[in-house]
C-alpha positions as protocol buffer text, in pm:
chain_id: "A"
residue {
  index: 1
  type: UNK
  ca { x: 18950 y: 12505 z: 15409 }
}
residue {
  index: 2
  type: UNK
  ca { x: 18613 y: 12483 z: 15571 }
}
residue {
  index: 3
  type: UNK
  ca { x: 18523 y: 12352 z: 15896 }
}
residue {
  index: 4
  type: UNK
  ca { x: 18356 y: 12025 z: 15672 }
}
residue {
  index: 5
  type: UNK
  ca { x: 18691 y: 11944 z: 15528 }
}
residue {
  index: 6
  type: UNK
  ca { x: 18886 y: 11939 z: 15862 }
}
residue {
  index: 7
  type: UNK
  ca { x: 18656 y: 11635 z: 15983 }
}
residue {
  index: 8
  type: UNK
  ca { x: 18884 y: 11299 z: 16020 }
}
residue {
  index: 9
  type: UNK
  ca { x: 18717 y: 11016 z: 15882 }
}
residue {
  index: 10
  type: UNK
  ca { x: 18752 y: 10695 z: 16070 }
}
residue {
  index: 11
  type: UNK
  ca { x: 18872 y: 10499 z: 15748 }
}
residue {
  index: 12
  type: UNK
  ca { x: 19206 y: 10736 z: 15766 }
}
residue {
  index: 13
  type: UNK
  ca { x: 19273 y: 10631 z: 16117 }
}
residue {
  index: 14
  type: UNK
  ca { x: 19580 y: 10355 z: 16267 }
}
residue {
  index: 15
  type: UNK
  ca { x: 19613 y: 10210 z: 16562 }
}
residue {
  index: 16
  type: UNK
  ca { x: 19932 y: 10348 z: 16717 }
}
residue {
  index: 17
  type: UNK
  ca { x: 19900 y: 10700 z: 16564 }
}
residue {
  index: 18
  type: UNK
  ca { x: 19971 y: 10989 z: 16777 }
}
residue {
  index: 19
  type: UNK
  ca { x: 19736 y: 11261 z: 16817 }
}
residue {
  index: 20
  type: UNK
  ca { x: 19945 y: 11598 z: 16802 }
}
residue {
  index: 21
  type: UNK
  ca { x: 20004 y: 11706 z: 17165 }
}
residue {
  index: 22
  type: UNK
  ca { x: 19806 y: 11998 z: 17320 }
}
residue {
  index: 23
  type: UNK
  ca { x: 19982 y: 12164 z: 17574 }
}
residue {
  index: 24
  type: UNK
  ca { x: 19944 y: 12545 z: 17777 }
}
residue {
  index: 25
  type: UNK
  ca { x: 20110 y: 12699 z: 18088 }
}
residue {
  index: 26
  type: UNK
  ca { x: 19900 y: 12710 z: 18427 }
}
residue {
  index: 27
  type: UNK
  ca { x: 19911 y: 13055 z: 18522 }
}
residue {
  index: 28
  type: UNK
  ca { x: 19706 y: 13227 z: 18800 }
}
residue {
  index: 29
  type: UNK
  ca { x: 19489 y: 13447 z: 18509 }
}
residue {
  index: 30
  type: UNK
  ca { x: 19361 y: 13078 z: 18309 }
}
residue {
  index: 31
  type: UNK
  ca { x: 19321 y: 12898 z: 18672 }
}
residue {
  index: 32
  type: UNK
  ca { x: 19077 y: 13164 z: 18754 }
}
residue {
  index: 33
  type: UNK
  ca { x: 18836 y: 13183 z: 18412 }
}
residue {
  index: 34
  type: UNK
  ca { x: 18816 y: 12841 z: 18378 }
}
residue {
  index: 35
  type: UNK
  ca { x: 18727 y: 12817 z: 18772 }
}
residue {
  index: 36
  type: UNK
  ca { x: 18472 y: 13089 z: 18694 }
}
residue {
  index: 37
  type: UNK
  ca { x: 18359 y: 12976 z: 18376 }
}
residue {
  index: 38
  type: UNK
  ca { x: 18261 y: 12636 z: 18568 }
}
residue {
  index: 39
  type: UNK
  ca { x: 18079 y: 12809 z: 18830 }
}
residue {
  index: 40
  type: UNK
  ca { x: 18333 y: 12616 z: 19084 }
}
residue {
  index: 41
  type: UNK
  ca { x: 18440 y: 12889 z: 19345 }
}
residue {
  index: 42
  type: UNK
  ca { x: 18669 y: 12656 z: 19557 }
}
residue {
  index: 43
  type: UNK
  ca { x: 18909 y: 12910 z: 19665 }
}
residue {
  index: 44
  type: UNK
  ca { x: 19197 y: 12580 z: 19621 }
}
residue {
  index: 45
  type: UNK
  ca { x: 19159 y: 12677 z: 19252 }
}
residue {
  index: 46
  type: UNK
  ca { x: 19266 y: 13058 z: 19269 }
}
residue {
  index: 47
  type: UNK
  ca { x: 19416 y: 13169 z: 19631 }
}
residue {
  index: 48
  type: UNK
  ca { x: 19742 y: 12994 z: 19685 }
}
residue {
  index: 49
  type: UNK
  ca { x: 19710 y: 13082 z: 20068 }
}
residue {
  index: 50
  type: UNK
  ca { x: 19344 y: 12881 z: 20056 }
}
residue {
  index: 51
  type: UNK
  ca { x: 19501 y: 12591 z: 19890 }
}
residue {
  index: 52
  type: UNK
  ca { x: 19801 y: 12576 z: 20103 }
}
residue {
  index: 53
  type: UNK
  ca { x: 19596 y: 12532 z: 20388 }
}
residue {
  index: 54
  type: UNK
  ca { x: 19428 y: 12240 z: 20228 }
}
residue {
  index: 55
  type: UNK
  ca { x: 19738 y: 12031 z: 20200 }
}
residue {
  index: 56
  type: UNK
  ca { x: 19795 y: 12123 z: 19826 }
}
residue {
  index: 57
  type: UNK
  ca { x: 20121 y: 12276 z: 19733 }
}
residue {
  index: 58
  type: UNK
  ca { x: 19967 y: 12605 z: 19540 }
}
residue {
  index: 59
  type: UNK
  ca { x: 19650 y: 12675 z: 19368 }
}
residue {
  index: 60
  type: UNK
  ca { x: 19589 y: 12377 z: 19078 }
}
residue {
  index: 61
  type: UNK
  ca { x: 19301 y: 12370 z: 18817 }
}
residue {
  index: 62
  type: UNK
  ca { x: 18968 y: 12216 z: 18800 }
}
residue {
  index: 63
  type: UNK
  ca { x: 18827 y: 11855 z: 18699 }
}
residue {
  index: 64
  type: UNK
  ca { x: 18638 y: 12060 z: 18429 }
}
residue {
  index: 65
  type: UNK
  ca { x: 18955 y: 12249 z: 18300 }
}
residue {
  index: 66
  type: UNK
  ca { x: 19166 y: 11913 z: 18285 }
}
residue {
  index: 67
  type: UNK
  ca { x: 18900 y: 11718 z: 18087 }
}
residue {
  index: 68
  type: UNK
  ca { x: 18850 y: 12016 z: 17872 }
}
residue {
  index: 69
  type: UNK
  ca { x: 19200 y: 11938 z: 17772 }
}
residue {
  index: 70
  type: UNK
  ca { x: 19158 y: 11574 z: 17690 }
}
residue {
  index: 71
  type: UNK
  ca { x: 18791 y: 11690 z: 17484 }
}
residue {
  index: 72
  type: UNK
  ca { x: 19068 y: 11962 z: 17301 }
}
residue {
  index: 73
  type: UNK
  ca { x: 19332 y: 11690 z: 17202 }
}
residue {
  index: 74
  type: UNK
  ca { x: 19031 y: 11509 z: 17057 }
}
residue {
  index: 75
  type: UNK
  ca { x: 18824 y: 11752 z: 16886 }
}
residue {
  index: 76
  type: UNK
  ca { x: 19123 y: 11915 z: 16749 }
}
residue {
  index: 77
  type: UNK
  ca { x: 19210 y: 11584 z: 16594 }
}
residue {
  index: 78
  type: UNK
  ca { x: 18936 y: 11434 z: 16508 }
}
residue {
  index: 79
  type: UNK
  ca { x: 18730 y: 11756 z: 16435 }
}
residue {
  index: 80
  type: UNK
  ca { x: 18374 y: 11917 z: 16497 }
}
residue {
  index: 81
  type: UNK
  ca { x: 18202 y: 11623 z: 16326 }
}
residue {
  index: 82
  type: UNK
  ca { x: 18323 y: 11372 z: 16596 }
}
residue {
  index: 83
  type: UNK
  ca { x: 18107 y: 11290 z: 16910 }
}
residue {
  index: 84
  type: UNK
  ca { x: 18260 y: 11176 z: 17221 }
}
residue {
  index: 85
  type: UNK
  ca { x: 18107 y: 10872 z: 17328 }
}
residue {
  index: 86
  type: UNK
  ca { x: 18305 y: 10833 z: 17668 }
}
residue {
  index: 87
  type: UNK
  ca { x: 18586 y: 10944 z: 17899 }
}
residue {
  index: 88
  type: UNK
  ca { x: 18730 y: 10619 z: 18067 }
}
residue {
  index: 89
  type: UNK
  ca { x: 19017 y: 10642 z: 18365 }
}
residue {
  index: 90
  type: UNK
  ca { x: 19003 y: 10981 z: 18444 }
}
residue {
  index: 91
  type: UNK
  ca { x: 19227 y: 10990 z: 18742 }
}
residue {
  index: 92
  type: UNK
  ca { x: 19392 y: 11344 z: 18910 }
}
residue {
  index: 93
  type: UNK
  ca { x: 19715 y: 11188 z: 19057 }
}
residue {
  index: 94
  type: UNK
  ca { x: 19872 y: 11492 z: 19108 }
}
residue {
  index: 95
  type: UNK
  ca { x: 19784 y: 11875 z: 19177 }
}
residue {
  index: 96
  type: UNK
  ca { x: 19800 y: 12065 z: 18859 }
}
residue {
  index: 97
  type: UNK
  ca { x: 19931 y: 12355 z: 19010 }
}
residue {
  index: 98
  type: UNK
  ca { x: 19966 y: 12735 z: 18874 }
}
residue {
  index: 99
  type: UNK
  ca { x: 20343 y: 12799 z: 18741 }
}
residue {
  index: 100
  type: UNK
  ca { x: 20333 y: 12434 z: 18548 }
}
residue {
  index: 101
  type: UNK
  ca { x: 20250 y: 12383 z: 18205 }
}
residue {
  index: 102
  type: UNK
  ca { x: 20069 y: 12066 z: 18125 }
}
residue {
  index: 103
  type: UNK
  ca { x: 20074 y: 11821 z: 17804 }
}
residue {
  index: 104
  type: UNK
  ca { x: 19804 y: 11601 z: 17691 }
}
residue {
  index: 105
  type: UNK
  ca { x: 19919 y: 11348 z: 17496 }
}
residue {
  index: 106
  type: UNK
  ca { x: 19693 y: 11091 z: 17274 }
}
residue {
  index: 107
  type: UNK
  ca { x: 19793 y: 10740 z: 17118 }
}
residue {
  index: 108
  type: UNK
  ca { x: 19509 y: 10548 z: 16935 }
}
residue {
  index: 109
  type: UNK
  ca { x: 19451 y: 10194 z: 17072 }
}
residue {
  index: 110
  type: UNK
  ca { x: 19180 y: 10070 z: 16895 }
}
residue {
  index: 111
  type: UNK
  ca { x: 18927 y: 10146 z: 16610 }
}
residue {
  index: 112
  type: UNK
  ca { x: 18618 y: 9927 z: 16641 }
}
residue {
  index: 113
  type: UNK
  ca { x: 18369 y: 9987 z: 16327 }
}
residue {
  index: 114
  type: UNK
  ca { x: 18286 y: 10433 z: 16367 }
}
residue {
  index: 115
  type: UNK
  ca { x: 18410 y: 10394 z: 16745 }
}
residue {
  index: 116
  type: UNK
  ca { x: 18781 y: 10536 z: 16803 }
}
residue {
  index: 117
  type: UNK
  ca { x: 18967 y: 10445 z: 17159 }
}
residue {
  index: 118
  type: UNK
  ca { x: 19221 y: 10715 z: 17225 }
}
residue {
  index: 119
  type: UNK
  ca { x: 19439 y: 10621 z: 17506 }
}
residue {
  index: 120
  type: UNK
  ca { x: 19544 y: 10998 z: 17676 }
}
residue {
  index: 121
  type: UNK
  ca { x: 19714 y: 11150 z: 17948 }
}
residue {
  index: 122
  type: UNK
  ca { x: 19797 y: 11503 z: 18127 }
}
residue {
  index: 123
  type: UNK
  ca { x: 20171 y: 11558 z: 18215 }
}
residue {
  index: 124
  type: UNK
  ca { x: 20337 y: 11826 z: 18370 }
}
residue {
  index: 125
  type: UNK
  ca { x: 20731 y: 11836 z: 18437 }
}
residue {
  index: 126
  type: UNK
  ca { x: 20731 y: 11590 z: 18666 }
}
residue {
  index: 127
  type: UNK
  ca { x: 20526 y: 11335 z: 18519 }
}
residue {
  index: 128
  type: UNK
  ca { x: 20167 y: 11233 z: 18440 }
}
residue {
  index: 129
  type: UNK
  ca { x: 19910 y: 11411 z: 18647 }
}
residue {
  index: 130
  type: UNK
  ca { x: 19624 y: 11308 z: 18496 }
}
residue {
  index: 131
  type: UNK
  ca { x: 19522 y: 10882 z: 18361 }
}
residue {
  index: 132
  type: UNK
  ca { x: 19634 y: 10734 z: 18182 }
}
residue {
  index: 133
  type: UNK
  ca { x: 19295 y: 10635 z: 18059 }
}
residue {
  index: 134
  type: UNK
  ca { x: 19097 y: 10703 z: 17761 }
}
residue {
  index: 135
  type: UNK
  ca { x: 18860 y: 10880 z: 17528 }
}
residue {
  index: 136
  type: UNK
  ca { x: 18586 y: 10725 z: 17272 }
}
residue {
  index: 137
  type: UNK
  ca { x: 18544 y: 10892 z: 16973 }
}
residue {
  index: 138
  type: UNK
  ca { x: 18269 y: 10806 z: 16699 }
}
residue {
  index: 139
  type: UNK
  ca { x: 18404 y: 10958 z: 16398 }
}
residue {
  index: 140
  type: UNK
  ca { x: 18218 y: 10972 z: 16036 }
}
residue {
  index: 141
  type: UNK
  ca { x: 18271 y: 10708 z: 15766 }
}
residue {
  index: 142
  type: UNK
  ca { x: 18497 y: 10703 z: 15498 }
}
residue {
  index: 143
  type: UNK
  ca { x: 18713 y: 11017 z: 15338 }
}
residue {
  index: 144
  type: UNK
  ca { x: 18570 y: 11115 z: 14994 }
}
């Protein structure tokens, strides 16, 4: 299979369908690249003691890391031909702290003409951290 024929066409999608669930563990090692990779050297995002201090119960990732998870649940749905139009209700509720593991989750709620709404969240074990709110997707036309 090529990277062409894993491209979702918008004529295949239902409201209501679940996007498959992305989920990965918060561990110091990830909290750290993606902190780096971002260029954001808060020390709340990779010294416990730091974050502590703050008010927050341990070190807890990014804004970039956490909507890099809700662009993953997309892309890896909707694949590389897709273009996100918009992220919508991007609220951190909660720390997303090192030790957790966190779940994005993905529902479509609407399909107007190419446009795809994809109402998504981030959960850990104790509930949603992140949204609800949602992603736009435009996705090609019609499978062949």
């Amino acid at each position: 299979m090529t990277l062409a024929d894993q491209n979702r066409p918008v004529s295949d999608v239902r409201i209501g369908e679940h996007l498959p669930p992305v989920g990965f563990p918060l561990n110091a090692y990830r909290l750290v690249m993606w902190a780096g990779a971002g260029r954001d050297f808060n020390s709340i995002h990779h010294n416990t003691e730091w974050a502590q201090q703050t008010g927050a119960p341990d070190m807890y990732a990014n804004t970039l890391m956490l909507m890099g998870g809700w662009e993953r649940l997309v892309r890896e749905w909707a694949g590389p031909r897709a273009t996100i139009t918009g992220i919508r209700g991007f609220r951190m509720r909660r720390f997303n702290v090192v030790g957790e593991t966190i779940t994005i989750t993905g529902t479509v709620s609407a399909v107007d003409g190419d446009i795809v709404t994809v109402a998504v969240a981030t959960s850990d074990s104790a509930g949603i951290t992140v949204g609800p709110g949602s992603v736009l997707v435009r996705l090609p036309g019609a499978s062949s």
